[in-house]
Backbone atoms as SQL, in Angstrom:
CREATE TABLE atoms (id INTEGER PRIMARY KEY, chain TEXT, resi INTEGER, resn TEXT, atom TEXT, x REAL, y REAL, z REAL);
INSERT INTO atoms VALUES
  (1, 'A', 1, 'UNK', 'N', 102.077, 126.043, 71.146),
  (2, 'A', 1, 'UNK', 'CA', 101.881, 124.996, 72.105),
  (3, 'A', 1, 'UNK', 'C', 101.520, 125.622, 73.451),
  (4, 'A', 2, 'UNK', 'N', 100.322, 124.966, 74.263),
  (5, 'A', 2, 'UNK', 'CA', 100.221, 125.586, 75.017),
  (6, 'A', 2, 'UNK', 'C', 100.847, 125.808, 76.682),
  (7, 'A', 3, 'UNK', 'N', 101.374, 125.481, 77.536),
  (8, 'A', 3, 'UNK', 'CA', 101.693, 125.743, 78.672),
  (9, 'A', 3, 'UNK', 'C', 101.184, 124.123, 79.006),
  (10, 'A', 4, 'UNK', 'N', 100.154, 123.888, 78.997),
  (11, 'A', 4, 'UNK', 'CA', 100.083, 122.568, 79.625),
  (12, 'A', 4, 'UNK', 'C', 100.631, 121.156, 78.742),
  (13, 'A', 5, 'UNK', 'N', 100.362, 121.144, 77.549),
  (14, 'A', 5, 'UNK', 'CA', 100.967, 120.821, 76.292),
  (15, 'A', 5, 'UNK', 'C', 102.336, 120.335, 76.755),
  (16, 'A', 6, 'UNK', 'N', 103.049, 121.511, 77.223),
  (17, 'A', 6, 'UNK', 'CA', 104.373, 121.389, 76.704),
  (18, 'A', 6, 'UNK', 'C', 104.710, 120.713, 78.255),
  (19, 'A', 7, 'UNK', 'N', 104.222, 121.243, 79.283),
  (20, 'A', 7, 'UNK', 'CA', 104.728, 120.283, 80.686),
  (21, 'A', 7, 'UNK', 'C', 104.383, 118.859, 80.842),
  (22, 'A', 8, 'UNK', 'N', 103.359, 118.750, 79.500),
  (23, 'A', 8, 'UNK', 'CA', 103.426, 116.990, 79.220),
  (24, 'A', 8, 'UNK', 'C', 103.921, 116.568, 78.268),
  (25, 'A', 9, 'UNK', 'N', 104.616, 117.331, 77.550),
  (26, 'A', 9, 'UNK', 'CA', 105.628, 116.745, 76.519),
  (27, 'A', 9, 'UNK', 'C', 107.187, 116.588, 77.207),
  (28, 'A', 10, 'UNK', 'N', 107.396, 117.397, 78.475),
  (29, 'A', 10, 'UNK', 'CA', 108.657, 117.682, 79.126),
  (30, 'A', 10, 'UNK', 'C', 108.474, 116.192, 79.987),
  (31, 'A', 11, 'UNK', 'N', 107.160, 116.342, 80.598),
  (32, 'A', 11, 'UNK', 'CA', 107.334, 115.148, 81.644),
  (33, 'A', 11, 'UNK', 'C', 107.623, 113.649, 81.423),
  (34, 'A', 12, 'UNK', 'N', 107.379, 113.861, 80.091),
  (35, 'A', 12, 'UNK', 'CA', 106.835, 112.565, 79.434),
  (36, 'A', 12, 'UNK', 'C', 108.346, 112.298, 79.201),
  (37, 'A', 13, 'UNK', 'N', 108.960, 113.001, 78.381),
  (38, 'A', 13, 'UNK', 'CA', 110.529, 113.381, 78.235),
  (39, 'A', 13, 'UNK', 'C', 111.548, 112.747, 79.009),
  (40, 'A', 14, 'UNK', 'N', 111.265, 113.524, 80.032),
  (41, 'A', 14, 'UNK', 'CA', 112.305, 113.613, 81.696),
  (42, 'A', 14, 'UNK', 'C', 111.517, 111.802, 82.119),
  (43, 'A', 15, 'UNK', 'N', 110.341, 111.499, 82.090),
  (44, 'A', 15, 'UNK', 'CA', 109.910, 109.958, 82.389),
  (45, 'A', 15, 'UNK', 'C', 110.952, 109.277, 81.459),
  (46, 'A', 16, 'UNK', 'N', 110.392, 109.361, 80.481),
  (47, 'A', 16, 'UNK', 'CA', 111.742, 108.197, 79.569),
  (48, 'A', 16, 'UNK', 'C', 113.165, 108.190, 79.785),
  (49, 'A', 17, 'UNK', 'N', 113.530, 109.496, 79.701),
  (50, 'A', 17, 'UNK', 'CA', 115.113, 109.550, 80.038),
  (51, 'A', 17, 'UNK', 'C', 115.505, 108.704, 81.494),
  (52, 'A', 18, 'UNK', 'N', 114.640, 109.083, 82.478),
  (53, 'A', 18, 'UNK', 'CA', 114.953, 108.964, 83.493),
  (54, 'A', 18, 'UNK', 'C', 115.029, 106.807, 83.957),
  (55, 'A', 19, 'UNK', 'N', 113.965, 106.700, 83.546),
  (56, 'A', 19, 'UNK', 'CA', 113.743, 104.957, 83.260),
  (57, 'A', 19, 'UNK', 'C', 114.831, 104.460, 82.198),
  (58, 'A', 20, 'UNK', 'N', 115.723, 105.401, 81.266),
  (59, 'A', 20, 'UNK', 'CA', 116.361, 104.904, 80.474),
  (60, 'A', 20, 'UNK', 'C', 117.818, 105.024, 81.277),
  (61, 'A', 21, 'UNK', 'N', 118.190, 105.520, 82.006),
  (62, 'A', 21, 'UNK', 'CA', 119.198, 105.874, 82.682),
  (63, 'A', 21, 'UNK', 'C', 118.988, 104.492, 83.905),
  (64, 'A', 22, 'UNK', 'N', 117.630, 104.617, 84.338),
  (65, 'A', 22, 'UNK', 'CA', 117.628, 103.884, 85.639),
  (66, 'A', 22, 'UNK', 'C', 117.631, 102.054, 85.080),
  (67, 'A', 23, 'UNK', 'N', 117.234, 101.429, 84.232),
  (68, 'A', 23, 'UNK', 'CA', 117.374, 100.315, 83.771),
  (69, 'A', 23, 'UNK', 'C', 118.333, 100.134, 82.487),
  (70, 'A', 24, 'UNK', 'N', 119.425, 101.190, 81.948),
  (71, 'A', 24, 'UNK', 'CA', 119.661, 100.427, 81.178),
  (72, 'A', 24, 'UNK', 'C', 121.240, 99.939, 82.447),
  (73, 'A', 25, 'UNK', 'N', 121.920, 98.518, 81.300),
  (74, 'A', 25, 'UNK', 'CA', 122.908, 97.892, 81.712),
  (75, 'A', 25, 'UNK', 'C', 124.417, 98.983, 81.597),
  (76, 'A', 26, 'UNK', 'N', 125.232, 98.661, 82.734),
  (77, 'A', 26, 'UNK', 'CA', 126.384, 99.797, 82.713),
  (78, 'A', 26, 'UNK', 'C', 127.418, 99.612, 81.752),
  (79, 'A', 27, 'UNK', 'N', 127.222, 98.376, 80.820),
  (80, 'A', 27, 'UNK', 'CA', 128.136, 98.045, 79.472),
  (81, 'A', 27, 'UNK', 'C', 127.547, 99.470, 78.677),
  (82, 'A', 28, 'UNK', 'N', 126.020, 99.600, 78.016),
  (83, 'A', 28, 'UNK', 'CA', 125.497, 100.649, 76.985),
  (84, 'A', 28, 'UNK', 'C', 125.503, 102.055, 77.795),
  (85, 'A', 29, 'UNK', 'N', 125.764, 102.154, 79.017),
  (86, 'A', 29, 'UNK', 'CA', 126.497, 103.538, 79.687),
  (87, 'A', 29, 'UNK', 'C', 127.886, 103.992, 78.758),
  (88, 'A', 30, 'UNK', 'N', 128.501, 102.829, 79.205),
  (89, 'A', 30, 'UNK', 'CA', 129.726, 103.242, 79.048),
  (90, 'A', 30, 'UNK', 'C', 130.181, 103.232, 77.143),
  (91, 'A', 31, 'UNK', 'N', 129.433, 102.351, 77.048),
  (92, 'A', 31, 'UNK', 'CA', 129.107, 102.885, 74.982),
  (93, 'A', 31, 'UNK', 'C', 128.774, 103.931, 74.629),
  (94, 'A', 32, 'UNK', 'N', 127.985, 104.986, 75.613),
  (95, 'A', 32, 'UNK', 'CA', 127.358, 105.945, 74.841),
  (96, 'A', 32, 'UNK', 'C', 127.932, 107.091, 75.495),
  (97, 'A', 33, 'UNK', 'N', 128.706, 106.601, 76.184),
  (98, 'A', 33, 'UNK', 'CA', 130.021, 108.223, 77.152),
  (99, 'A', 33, 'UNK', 'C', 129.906, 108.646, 78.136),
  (100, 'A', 34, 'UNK', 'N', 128.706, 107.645, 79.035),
  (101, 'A', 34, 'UNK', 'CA', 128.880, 108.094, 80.223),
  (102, 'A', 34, 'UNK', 'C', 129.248, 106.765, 81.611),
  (103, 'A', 35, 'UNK', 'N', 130.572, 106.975, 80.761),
  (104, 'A', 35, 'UNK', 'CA', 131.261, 105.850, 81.296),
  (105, 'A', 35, 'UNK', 'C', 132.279, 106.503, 82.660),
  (106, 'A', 36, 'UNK', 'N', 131.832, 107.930, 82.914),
  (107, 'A', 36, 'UNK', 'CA', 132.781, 108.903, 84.134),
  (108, 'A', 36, 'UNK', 'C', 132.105, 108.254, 85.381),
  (109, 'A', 37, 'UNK', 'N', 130.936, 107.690, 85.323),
  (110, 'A', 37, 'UNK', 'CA', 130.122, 107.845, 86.540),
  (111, 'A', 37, 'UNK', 'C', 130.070, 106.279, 86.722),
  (112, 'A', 38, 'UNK', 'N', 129.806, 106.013, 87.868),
  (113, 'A', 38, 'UNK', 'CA', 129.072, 104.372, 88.327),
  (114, 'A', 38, 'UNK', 'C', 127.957, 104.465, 88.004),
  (115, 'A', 39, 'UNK', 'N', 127.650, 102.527, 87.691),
  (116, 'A', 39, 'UNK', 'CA', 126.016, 102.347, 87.315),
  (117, 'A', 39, 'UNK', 'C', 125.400, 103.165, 88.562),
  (118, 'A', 40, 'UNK', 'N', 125.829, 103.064, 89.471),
  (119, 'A', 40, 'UNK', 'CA', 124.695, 103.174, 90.952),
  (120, 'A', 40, 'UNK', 'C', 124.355, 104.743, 90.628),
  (121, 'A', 41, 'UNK', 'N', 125.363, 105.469, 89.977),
  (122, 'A', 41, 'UNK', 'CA', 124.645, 106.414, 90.238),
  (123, 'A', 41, 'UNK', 'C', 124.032, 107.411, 89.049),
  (124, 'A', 42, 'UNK', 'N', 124.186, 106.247, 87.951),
  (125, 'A', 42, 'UNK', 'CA', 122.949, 106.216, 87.235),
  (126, 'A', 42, 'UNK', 'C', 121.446, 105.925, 87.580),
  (127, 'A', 43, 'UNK', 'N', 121.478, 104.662, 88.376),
  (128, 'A', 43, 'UNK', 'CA', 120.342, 104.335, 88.308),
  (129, 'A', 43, 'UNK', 'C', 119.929, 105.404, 89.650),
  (130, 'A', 44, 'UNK', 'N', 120.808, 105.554, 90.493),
  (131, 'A', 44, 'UNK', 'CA', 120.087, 106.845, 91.250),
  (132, 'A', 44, 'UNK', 'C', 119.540, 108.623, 90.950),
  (133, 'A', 45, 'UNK', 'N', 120.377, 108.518, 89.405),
  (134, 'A', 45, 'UNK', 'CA', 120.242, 109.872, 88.640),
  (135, 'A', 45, 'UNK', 'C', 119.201, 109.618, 87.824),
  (136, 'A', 46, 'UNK', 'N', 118.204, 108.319, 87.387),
  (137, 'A', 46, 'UNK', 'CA', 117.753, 107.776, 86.683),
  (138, 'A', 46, 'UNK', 'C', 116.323, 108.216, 87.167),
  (139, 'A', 47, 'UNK', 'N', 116.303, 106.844, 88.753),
  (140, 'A', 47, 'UNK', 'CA', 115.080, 107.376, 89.573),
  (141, 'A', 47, 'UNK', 'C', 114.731, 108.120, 90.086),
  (142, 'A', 48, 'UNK', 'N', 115.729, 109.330, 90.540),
  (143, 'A', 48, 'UNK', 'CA', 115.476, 110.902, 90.711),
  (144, 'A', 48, 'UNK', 'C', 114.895, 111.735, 89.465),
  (145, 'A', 49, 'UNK', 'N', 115.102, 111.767, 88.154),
  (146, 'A', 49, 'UNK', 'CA', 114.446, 111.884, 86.857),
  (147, 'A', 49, 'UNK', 'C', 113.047, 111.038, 86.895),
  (148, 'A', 50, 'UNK', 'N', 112.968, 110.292, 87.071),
  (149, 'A', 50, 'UNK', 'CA', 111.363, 109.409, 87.160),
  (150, 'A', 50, 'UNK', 'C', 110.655, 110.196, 87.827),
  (151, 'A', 51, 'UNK', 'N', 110.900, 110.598, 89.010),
  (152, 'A', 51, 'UNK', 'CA', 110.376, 110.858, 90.202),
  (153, 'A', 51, 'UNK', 'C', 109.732, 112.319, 90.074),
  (154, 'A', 52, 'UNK', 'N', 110.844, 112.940, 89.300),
  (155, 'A', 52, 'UNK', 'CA', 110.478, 114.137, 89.042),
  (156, 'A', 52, 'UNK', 'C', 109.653, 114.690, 88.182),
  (157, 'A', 53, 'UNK', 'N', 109.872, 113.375, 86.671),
  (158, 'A', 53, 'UNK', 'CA', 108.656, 113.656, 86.032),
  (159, 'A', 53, 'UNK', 'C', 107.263, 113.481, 86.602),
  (160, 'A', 54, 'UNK', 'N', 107.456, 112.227, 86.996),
  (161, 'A', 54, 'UNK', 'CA', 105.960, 111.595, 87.586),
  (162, 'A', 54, 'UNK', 'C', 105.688, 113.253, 88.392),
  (163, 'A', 55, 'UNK', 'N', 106.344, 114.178, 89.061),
  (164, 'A', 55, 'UNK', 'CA', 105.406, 114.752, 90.146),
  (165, 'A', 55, 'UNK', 'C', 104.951, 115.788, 89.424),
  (166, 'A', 56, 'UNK', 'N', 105.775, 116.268, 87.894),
  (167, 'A', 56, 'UNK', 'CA', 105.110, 117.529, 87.167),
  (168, 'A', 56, 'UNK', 'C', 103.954, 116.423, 86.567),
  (169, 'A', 57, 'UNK', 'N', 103.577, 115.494, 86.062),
  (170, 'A', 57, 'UNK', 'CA', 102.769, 114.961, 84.831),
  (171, 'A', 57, 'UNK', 'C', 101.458, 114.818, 85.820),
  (172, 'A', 58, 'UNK', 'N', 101.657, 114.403, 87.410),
  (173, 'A', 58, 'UNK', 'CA', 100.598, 114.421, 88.071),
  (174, 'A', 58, 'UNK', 'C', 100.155, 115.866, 88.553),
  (175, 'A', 59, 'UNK', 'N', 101.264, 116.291, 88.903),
  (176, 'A', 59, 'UNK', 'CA', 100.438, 118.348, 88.737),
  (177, 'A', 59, 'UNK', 'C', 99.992, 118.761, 87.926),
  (178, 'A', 60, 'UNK', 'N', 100.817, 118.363, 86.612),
  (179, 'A', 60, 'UNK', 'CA', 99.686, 119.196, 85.511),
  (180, 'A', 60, 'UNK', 'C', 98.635, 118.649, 84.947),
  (181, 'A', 61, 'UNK', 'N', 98.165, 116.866, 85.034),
  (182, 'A', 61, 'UNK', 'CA', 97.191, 117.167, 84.972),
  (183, 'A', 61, 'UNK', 'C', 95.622, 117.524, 86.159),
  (184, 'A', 62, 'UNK', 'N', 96.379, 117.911, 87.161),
  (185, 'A', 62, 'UNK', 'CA', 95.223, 118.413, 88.444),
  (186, 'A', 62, 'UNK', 'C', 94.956, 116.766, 88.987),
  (187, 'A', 63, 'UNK', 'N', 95.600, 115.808, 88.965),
  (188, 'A', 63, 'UNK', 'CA', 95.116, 114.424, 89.840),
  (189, 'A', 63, 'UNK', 'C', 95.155, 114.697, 91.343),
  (190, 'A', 64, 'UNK', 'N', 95.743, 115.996, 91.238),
  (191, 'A', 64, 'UNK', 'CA', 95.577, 116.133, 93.267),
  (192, 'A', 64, 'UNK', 'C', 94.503, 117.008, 93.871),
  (193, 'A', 65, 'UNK', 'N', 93.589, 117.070, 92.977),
  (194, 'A', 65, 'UNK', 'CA', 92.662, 118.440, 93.273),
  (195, 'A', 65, 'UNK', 'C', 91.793, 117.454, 93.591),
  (196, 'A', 66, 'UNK', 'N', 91.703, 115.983, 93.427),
  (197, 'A', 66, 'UNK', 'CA', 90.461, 115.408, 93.802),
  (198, 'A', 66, 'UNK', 'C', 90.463, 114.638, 95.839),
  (199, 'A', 67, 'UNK', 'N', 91.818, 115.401, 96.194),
  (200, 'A', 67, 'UNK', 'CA', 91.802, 115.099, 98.059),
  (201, 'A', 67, 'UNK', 'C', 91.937, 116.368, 98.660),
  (202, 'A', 68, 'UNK', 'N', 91.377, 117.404, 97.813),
  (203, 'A', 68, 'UNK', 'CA', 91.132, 118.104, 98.556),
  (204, 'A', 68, 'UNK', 'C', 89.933, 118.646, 98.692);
């Protein structure tokens, strides 16, 4: 697999997890064991994961090379 391959299989990854953390309800948190933490700071551990994928999936594929 190659290097770029795999930072869009990661991003894509870290996107889902992160939207799955940030919308799901804090009842299926606390079903699945991460019932230590508040929703809030799921959904803030959620959209920090979004955020982060979105900025590798737009680096790797070069969408910023076209403002400069």
């Amino acid at each position: 697999m190659k290097a770029k391959e795999f930072l869009d299989v990661s991003g894509t990854t870290l996107l889902f997890i992160g939207f799955f953390l940030a919308f799901l309800p804090h009842v299926f948190h606390a079903r699945i064991g991460l019932s230590e933490q508040t929703h809030l700071k799921h959904v803030i551990t959620g959209i920090t994961l979004a955020l982060i994928a979105l900025a590798i999936l737009i680096w790797n594929n070069k969408a910023l090379k076209t403002f400069k």
